[in-house]
C-alpha positions as MATLAB code, in Angstrom:
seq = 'XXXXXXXXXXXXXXXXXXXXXXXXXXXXXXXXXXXXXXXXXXXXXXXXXXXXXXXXXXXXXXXXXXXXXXXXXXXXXXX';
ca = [
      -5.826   -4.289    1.308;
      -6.401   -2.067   -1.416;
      -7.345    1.808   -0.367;
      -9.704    4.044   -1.781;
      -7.219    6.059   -3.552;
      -8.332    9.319   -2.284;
      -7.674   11.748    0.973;
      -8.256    8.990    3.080;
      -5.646    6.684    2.019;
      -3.210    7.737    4.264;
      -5.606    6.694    7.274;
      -6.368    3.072    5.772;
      -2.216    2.801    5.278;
      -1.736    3.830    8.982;
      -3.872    1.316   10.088;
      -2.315   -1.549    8.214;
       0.845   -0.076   10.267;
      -0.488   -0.186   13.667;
      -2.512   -3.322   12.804;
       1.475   -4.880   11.930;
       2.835   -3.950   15.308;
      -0.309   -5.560   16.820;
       0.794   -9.332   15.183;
      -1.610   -8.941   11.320;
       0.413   -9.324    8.251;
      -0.935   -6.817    5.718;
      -0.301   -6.619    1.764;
      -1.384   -3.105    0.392;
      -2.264   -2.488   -3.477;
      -1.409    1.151   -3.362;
      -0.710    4.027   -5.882;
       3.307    4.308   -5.774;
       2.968    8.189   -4.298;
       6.225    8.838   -3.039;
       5.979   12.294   -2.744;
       3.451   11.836    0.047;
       3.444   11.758    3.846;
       1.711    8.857    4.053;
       4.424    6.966    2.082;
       6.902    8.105    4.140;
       5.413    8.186    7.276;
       4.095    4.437    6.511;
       4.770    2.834    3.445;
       8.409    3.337    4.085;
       7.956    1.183    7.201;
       7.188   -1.689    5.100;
       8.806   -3.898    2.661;
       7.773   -2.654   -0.728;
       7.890   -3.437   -4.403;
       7.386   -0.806   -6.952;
       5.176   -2.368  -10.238;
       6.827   -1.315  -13.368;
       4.471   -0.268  -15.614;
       0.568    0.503  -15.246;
      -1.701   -2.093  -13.549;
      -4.440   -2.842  -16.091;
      -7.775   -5.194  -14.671;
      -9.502   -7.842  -16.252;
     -10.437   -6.933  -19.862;
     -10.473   -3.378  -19.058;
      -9.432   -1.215  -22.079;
      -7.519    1.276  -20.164;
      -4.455    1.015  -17.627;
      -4.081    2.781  -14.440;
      -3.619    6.842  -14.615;
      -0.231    6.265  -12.139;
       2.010    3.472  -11.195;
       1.057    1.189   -8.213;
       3.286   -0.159   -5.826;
       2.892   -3.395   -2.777;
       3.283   -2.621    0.656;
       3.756   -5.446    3.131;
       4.120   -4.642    6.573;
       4.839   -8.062    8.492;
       2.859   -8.565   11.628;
       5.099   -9.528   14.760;
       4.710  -13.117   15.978;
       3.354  -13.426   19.476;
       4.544  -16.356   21.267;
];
């Protein structure tokens, strides 16, 4: 899942949450905002890897304005 990277993002990582504790695995391509509430009220849930450097795209000629980090929240297995 990768966000719009705007206000809403903190509604799109809550659902990957609640969508974890419901059995989905999700993998989240977010910016690495630590100082938010959403990061600690859900990234911080997950297992996550923080992407040193800038993520740069294809042949694009300029890198990311911010670091980036990947969320995974592991869905619970329903037997």
């Amino acid at each position: 899942m990768n966000p719009p990277y705007g206000r809403e993002i903190g509604k799109w990582m809550k659902k990957a949450y609640e969508s974890s504790l419901k059995g989905a695995s999700v993998t989240c391509l977010v910016p690495a905002r630590t100082d938010t509430r959403w990061w600690h009220d859900y990234a911080m849930k997950g297992t996550y890897f923080l992407i040193k450097g800038r993520l740069k795209f294809g042949n694009s000629k300029n890198s990311a304005p911010f670091p980036s980090a990947v969320v995974f929240f592991e869905g619970k297995k329903q037997w």
